[in-house]
N, CA, C and O atoms as a printed pandas DataFrame, in Angstrom:
     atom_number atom_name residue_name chain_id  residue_number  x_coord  y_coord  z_coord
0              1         N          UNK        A               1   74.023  -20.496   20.670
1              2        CA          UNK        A               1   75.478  -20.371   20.653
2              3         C          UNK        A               1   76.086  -21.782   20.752
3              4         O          UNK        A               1   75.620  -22.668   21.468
4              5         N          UNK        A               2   77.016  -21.890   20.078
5              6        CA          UNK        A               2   77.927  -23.413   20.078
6              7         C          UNK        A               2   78.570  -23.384   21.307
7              8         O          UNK        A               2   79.220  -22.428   21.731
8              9         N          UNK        A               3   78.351  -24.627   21.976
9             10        CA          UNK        A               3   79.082  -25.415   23.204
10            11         C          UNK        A               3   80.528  -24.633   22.934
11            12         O          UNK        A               3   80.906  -23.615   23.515
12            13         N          UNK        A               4   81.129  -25.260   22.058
13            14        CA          UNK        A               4   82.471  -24.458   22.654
14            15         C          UNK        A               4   82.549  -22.892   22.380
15            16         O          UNK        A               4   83.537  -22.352   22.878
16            17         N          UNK        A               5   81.929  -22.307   21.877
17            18        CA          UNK        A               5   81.994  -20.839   21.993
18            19         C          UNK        A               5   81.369  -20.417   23.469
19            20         O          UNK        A               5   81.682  -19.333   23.962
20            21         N          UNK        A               6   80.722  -21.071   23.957
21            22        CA          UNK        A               6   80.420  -20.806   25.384
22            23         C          UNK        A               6   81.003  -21.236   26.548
23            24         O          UNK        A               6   80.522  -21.100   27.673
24            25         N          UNK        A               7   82.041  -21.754   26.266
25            26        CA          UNK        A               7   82.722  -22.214   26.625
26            27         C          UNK        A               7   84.351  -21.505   26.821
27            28         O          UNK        A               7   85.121  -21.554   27.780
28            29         N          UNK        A               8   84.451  -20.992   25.771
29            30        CA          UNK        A               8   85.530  -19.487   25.382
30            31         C          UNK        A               8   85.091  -18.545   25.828
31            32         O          UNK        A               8   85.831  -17.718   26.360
32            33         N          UNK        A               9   83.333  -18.318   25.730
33            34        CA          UNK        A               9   83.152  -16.741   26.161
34            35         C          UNK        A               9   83.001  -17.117   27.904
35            36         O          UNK        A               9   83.221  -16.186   28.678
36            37         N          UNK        A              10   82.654  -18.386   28.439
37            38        CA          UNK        A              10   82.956  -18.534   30.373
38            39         C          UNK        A              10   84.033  -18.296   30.204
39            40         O          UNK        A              10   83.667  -17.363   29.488
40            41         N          UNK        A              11   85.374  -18.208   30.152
41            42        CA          UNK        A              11   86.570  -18.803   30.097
42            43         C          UNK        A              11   87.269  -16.945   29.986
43            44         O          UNK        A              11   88.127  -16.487   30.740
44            45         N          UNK        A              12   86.753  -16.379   29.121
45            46        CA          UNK        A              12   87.143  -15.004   28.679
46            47         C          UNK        A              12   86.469  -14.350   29.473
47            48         O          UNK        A              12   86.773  -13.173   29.668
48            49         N          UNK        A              13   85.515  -14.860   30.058
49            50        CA          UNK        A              13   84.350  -13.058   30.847
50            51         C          UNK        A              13   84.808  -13.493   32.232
51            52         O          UNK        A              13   84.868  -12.431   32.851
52            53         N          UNK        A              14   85.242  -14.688   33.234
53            54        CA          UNK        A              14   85.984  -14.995   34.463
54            55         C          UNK        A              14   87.300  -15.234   34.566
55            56         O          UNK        A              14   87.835  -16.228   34.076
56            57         N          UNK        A              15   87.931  -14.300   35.238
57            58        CA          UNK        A              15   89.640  -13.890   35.396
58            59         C          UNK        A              15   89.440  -15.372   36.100
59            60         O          UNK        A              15   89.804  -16.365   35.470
60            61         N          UNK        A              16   88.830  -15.512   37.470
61            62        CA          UNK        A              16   89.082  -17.073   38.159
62            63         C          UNK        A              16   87.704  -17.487   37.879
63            64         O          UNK        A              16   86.660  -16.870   38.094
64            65         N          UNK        A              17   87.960  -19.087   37.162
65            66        CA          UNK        A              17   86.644  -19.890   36.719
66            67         C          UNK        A              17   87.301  -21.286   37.102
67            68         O          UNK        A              17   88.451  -21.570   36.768
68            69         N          UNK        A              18   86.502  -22.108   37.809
69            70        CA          UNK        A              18   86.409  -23.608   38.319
70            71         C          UNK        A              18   85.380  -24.243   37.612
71            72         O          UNK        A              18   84.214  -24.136   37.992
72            73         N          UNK        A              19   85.643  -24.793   36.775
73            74        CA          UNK        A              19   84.804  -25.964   36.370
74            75         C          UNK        A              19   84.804  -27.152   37.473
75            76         O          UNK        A              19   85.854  -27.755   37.696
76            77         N          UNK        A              20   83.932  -27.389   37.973
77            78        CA          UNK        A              20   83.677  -28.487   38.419
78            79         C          UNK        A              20   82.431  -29.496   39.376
79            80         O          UNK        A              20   81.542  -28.821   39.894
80            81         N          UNK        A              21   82.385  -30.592   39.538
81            82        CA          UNK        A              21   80.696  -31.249   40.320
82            83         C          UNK        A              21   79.968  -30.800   41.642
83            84         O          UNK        A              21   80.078  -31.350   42.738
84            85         N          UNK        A              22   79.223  -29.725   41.343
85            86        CA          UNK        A              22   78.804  -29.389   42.304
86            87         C          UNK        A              22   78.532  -27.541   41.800
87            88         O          UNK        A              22   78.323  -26.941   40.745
88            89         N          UNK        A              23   78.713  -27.130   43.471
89            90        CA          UNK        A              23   79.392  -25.896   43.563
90            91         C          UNK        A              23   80.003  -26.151   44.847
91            92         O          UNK        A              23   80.146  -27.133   45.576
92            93         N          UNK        A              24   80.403  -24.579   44.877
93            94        CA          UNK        A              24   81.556  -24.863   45.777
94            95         C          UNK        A              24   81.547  -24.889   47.223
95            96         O          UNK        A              24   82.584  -25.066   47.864
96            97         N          UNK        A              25   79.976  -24.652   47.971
97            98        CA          UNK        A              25   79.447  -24.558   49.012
98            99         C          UNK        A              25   78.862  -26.070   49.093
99           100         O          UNK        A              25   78.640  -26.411   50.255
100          101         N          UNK        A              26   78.565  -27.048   48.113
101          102        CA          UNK        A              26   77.766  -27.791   47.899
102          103         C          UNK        A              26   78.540  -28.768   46.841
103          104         O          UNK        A              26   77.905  -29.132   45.851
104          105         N          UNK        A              27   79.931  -29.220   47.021
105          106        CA          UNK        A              27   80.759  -30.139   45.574
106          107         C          UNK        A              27   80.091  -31.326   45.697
107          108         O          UNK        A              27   79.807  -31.877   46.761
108          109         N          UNK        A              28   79.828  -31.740   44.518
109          110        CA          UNK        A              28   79.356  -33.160   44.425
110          111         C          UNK        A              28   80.384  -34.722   44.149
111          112         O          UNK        A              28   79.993  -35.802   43.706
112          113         N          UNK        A              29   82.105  -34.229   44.707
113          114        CA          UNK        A              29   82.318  -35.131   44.768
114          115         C          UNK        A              29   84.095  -34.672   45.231
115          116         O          UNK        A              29   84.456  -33.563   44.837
116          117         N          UNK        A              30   85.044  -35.454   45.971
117          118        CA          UNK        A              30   85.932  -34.846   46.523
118          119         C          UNK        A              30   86.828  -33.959   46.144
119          120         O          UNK        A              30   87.304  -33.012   46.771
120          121         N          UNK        A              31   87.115  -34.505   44.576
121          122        CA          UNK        A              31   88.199  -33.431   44.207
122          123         C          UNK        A              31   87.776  -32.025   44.049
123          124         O          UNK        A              31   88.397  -31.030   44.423
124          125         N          UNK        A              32   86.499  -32.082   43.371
125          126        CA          UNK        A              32   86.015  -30.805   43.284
126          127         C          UNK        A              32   85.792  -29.797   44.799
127          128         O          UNK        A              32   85.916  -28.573   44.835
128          129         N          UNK        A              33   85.474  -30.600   45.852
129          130        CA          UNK        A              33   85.583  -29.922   47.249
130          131         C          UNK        A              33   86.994  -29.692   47.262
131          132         O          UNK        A              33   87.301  -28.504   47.366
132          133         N          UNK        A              34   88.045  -30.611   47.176
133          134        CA          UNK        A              34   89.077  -30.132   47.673
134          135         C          UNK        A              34   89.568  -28.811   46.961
135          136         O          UNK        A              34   89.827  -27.848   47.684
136          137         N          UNK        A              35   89.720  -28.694   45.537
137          138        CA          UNK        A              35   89.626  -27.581   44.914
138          139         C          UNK        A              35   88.963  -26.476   45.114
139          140         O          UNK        A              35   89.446  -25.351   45.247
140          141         N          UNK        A              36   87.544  -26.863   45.143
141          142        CA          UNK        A              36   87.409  -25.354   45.502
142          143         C          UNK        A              36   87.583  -25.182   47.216
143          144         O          UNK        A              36   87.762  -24.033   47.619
144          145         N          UNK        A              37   87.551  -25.927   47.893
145          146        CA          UNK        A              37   88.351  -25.255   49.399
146          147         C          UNK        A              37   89.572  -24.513   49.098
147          148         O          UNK        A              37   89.796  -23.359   49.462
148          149         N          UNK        A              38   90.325  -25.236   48.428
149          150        CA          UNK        A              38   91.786  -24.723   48.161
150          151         C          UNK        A              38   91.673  -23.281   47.739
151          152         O          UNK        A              38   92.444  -22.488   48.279
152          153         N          UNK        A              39   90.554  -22.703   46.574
153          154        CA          UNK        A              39   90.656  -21.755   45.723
154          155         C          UNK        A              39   89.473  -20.707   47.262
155          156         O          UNK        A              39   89.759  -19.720   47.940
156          157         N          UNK        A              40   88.901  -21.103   47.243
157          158        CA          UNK        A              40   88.027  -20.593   48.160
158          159         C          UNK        A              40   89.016  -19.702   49.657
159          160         O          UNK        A              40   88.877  -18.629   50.243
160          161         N          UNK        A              41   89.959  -20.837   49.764
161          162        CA          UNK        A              41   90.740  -20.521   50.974
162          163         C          UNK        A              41   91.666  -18.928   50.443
163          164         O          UNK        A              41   91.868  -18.126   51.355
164          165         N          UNK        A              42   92.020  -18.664   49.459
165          166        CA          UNK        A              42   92.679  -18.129   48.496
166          167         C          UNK        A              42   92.127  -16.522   48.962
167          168         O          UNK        A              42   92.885  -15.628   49.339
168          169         N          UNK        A              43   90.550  -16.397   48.828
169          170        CA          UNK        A              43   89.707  -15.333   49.636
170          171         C          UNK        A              43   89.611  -13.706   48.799
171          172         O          UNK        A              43   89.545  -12.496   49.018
172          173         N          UNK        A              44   89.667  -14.878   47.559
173          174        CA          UNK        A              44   89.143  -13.788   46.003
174          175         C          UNK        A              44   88.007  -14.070   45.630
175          176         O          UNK        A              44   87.560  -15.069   46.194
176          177         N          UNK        A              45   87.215  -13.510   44.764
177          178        CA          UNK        A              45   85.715  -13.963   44.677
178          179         C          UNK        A              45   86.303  -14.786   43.140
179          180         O          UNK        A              45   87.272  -14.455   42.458
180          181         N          UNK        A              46   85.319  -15.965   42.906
181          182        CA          UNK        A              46   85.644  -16.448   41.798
182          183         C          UNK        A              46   84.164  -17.109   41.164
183          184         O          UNK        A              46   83.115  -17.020   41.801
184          185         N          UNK        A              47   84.242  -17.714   39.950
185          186        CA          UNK        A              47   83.176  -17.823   38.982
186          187         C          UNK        A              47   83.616  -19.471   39.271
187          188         O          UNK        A              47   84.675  -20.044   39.527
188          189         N          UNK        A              48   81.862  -19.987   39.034
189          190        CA          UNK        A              48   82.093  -21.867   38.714
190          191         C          UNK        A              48   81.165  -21.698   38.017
191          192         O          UNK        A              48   80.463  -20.690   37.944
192          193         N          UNK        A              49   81.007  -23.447   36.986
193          194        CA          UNK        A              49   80.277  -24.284   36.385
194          195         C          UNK        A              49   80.452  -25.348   36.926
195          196         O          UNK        A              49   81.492  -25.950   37.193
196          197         N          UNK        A              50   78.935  -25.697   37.171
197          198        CA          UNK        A              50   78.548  -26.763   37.948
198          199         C          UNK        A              50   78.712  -27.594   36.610
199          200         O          UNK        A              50   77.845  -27.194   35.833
200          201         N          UNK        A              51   79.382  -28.464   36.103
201          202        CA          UNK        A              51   79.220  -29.375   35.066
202          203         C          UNK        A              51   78.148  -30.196   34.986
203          204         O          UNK        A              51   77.688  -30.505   33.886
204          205         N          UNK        A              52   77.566  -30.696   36.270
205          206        CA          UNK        A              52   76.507  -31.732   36.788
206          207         C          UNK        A              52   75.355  -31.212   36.154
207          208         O          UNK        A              52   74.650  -31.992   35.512
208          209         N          UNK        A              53   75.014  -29.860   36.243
209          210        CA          UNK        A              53   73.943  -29.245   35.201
210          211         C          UNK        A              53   74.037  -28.996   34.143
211          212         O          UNK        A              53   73.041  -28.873   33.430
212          213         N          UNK        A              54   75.424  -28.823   33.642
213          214        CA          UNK        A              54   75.890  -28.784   31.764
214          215         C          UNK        A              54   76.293  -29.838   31.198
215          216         O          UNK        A              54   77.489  -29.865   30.908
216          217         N          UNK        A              55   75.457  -31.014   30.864
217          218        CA          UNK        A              55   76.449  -31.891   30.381
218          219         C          UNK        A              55   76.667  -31.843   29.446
219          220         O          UNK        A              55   77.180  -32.885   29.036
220          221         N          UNK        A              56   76.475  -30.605   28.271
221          222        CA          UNK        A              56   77.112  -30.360   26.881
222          223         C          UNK        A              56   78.986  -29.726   27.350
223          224         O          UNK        A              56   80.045  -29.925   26.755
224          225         N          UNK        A              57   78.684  -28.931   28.659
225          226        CA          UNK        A              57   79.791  -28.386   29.060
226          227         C          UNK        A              57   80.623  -29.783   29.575
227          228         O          UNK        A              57   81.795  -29.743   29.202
228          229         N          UNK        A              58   80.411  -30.535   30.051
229          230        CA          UNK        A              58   81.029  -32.048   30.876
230          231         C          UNK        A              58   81.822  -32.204   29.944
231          232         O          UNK        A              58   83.048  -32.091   29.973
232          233         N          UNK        A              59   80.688  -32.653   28.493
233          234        CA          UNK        A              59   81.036  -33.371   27.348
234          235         C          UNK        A              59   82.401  -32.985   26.799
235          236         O          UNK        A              59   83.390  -33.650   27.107
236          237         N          UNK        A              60   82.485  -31.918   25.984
237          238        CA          UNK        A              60   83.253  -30.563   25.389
238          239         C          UNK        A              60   84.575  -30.073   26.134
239          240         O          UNK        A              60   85.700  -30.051   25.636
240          241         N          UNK        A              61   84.261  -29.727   27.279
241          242        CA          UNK        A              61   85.367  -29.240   27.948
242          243         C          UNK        A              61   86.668  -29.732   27.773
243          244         O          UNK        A              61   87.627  -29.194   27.219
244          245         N          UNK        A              62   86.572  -30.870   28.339
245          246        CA          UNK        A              62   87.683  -31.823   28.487
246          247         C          UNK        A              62   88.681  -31.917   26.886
247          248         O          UNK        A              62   89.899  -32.087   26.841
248          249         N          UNK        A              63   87.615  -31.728   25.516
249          250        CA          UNK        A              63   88.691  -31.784   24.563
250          251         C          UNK        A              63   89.228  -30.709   24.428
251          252         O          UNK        A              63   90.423  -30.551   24.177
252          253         N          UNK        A              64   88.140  -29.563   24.630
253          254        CA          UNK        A              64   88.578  -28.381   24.175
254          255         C          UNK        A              64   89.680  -27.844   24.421
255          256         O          UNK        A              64   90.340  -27.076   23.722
256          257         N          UNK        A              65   90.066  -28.642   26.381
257          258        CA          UNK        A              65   91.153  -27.946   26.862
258          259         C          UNK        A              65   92.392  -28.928   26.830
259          260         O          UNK        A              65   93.549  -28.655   27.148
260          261         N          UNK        A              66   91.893  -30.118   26.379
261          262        CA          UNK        A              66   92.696  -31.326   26.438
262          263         C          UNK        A              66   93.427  -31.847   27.482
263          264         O          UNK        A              66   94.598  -32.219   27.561
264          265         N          UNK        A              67   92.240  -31.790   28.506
265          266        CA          UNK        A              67   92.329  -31.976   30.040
266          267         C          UNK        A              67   91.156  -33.065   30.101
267          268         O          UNK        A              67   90.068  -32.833   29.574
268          269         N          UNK        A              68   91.370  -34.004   30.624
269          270        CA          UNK        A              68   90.527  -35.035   30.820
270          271         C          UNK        A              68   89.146  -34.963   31.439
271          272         O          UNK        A              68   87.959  -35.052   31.127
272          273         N          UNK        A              69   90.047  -34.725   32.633
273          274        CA          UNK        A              69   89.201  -34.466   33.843
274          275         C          UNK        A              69   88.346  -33.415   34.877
275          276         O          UNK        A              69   88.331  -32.284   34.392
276          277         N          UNK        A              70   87.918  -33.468   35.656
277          278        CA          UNK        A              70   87.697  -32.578   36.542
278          279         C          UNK        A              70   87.637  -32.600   37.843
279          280         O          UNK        A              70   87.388  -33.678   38.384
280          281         N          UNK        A              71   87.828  -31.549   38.555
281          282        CA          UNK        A              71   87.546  -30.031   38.589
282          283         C          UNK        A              71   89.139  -29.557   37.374
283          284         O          UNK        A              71   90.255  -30.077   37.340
284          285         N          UNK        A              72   88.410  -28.104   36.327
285          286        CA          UNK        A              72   89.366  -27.660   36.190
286          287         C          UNK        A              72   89.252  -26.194   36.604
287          288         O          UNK        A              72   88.190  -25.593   36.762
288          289         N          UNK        A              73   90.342  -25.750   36.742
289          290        CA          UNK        A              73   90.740  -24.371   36.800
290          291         C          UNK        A              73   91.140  -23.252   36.162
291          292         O          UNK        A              73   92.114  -23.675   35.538
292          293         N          UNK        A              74   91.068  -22.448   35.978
293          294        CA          UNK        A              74   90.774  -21.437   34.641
294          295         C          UNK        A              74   91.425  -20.405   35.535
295          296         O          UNK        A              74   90.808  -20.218   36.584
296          297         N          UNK        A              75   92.589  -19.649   35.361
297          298        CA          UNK        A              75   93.297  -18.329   35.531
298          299         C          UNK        A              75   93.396  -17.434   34.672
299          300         O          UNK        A              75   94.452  -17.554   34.050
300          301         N          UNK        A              76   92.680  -16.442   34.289
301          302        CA          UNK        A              76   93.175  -15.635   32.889
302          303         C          UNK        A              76   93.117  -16.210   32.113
303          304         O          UNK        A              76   94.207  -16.095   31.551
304          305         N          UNK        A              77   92.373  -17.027   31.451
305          306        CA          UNK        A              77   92.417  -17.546   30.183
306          307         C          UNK        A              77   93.288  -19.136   30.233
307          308         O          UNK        A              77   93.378  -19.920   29.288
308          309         N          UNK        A              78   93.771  -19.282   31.389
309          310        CA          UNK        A              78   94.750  -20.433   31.497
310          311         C          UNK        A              78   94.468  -21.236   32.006
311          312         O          UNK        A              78   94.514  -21.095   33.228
312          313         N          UNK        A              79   93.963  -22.688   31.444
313          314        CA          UNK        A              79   93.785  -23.647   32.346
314          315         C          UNK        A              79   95.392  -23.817   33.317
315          316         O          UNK        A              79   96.555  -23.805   32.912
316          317         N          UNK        A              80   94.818  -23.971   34.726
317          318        CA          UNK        A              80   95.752  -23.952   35.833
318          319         C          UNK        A              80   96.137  -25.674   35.772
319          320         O          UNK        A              80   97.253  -26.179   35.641
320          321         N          UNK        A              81   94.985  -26.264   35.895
321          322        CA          UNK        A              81   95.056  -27.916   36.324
322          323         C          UNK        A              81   93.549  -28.440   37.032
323          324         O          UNK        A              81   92.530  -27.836   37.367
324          325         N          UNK        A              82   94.049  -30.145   37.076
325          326        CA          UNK        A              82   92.609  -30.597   38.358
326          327         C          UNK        A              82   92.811  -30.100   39.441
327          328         O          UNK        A              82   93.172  -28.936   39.612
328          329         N          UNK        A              83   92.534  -31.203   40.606
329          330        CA          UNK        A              83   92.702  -31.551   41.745
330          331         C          UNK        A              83   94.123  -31.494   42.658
331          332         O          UNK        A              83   94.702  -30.824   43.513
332          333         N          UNK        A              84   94.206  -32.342   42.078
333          334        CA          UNK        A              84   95.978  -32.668   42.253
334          335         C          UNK        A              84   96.995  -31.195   42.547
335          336         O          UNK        A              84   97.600  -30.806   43.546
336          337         N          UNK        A              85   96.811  -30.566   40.980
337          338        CA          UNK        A              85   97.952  -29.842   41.347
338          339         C          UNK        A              85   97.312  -28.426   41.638
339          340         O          UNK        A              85   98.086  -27.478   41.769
340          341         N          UNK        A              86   96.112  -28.244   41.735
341          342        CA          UNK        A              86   95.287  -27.094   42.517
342          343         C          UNK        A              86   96.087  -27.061   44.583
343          344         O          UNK        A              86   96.489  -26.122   45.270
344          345         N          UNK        A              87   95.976  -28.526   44.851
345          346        CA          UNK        A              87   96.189  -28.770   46.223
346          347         C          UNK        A              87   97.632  -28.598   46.381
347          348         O          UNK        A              87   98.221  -27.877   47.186
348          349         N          UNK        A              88   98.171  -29.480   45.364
349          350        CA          UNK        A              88  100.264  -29.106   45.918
350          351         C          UNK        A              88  100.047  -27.476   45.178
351          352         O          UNK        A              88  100.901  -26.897   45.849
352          353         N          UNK        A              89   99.579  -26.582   44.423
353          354        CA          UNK        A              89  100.061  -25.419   44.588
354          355         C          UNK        A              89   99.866  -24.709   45.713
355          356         O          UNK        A              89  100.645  -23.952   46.293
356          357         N          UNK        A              90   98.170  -25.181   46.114
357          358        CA          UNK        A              90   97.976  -24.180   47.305
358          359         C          UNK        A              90   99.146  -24.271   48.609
359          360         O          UNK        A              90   99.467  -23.391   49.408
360          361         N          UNK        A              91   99.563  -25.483   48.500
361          362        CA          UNK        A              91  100.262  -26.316   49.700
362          363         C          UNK        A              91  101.567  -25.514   49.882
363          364         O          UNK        A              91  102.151  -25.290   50.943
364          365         N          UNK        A              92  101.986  -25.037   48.355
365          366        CA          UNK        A              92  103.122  -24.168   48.444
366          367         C          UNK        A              92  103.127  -22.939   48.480
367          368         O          UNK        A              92  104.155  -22.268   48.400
368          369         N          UNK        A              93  101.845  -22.427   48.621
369          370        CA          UNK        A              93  101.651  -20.998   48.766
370          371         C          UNK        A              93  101.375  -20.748   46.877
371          372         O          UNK        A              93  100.709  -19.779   46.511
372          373         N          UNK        A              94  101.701  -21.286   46.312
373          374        CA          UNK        A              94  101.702  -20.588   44.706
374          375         C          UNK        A              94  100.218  -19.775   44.154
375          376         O          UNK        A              94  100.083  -18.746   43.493
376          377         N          UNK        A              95   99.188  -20.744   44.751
377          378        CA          UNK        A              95   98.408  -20.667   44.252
378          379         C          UNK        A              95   97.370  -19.424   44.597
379          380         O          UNK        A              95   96.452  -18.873   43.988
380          381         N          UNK        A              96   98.019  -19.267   45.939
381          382        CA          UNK        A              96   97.217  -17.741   46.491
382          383         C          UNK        A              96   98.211  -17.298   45.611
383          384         O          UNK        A              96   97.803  -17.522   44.472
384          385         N          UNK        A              97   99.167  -16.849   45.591
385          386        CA          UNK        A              97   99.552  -16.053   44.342
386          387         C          UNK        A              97   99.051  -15.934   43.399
387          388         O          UNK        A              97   98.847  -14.809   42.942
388          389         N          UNK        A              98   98.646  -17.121   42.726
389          390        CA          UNK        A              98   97.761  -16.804   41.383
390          391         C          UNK        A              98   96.929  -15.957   41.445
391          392         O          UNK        A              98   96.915  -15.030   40.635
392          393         N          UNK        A              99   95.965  -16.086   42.502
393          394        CA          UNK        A              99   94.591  -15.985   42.518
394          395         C          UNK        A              99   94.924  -14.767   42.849
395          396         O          UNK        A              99   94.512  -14.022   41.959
396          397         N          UNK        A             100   95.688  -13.924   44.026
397          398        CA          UNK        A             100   95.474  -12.773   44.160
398          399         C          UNK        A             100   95.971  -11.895   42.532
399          400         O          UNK        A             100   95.297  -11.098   41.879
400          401         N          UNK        A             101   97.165  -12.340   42.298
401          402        CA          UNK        A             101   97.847  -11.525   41.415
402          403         C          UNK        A             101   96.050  -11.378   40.454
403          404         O          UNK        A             101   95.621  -10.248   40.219
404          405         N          UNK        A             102   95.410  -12.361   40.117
405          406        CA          UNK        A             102   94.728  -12.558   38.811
406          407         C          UNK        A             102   93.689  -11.285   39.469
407          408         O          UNK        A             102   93.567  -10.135   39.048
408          409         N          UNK        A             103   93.058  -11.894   40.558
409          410        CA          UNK        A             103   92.138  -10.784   41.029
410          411         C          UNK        A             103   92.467   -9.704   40.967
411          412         O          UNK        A             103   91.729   -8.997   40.280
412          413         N          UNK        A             104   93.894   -8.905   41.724
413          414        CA          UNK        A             104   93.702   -7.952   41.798
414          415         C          UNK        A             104   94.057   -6.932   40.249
415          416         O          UNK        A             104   94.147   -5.706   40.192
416          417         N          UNK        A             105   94.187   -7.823   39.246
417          418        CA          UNK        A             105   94.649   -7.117   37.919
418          419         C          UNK        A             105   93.371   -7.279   37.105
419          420         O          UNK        A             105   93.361   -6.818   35.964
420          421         N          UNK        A             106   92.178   -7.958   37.640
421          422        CA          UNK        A             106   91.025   -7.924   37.089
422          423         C          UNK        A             106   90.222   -6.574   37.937
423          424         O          UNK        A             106   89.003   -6.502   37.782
424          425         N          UNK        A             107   90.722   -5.808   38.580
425          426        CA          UNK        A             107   89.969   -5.226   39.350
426          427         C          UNK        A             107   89.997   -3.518   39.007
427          428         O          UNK        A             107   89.306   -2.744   39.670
């Protein structure tokens, strides 16, 4: 299967998907901890890619979604954002919103 079709079908088969270094018990580098604490804190079950083991996924991602960087975040089909604005949403409460609304309409 082509990198980015696997990439569409992670993206389509997880309502909440985190791309990012590590996992999320185990991030391999801060933003990605802070993110997934943030999403973790949230207290929906959610899907990751460790990028650190995909580096066709590392590679790819970033154009596909035309997001540079990482950790990203995946809501329904929607990239959410990195780091950054994963933390000021949670900060405002938004982001448990996301996550529940997404969960509980995946359920």
């Amino acid at each position: 299967m082509d990198i980015i079709e696997t990439i569409k079908d992670q993206i389509a088969n997880n309502t909440i998907l985190l791309y990012m270094k590590g996992s999320p018990n185990a991030p391999q580098c801060g933003f990605s901890a802070r993110a997934a604490q943030a999403v973790m804190a949230c207290g929906e079950k959610f899907a990751y890619v460790d990028i650190l083991q995909n580096p066709e996924i590392r590679a790819e991602l970033p154009k596909y979604a035309n997001w540079p960087t990482f950790p990203q975040l995946w809501v329904k089909g929607e990239l959410v954002g990195g780091s950054d604005i994963i933390t000021e949403m949670f900060e405002k409460g938004e982001l448990q919103s996301l996550i529940k609304e997404a969960a509980g309409s995946a359920a």
